[in-house]
C-alpha positions in Angstrom: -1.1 70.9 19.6 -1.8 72.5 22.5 1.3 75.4 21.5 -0.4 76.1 18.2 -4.0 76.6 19.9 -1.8 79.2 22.2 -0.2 80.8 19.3 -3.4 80.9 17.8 -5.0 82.8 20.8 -1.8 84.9 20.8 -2.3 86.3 17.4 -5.8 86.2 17.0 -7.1 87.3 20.3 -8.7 85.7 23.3 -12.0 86.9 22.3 -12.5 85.1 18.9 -15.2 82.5 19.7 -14.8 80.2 16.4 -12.4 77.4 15.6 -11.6 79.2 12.7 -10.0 81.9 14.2 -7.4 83.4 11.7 -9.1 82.1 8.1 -10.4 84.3 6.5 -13.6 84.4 5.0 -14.6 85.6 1.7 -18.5 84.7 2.2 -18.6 87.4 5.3 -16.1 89.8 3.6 -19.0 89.9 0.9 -21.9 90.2 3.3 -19.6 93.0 5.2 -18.7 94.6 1.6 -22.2 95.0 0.8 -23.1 96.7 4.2 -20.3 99.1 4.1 -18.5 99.2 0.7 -21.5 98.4 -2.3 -23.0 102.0 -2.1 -19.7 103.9 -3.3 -17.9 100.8 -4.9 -20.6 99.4 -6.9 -21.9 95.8 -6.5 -19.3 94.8 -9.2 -16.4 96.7 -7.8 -15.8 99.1 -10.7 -16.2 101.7 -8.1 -17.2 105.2 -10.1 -13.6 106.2 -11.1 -11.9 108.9 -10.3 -14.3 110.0 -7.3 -14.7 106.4 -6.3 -11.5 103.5 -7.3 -12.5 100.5 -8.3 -11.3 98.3 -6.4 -11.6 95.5 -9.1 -7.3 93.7 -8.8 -7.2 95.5 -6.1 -4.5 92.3 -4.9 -2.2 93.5 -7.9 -1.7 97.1 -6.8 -1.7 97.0 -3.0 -0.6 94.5 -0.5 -2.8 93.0 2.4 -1.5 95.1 4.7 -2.5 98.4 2.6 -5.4 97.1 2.0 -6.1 96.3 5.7 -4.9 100.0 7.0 -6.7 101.5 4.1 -10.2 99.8 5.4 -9.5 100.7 9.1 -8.0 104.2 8.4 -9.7 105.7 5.6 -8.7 108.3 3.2 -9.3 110.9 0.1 -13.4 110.3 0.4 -13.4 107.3 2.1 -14.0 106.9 5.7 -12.2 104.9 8.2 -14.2 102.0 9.4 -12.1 101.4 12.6 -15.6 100.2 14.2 -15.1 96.7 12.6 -12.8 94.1 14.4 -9.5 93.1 12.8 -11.4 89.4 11.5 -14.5 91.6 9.5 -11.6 93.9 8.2 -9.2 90.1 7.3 -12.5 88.8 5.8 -13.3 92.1 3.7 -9.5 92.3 2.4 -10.0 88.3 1.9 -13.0 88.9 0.0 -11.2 91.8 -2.5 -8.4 89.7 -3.3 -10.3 86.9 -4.3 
């Protein structure tokens, strides 16, 4: 057990305060989506295409990872939001795919 917690700590980072470290969590992804992503996305996610993509199956055309990179780096009209920490961008990309 106490190899996992370690591992955990390794990957998530010592400064994570909650047990549940590396979930992710589509209830804060939402909250977070509506603070940074509603006004050009659109409540429902249908975005306001082609100036805004909707980001409705987002899952099907771009992996986590793009996803992830996308929210933290930006691009076309979209800035980067590398002010959030890697577990608000997880629970963002957690909260798209679902």
């Amino acid at each position: 057990m106490k190899t996992i917690l370690t591992v955990a700590v390794l990957i998530c980072g010592s400064t994570l305060a909650s047990a549940a470290w590396c979930e992710d969590n589509p209830a804060a992804g939402a909250k977070l989506y509506a603070t940074h992503c509603v006004a050009c996305h659109g409540a429902e996610r249908a975005g306001v295409p082609p100036t805004f993509p909707a980001l409705t199956d987002i899952g099907k055309r771009l992996q986590p990872a793009q996803i992830k990179e996308k929210i933290t780096k930006g691009g076309g009209l979209m800035p980067p939001f590398a002010q959030l920490s890697p577990q608000e961008i997880n629970d963002i990309a957690s909260f798209l795919v679902k």
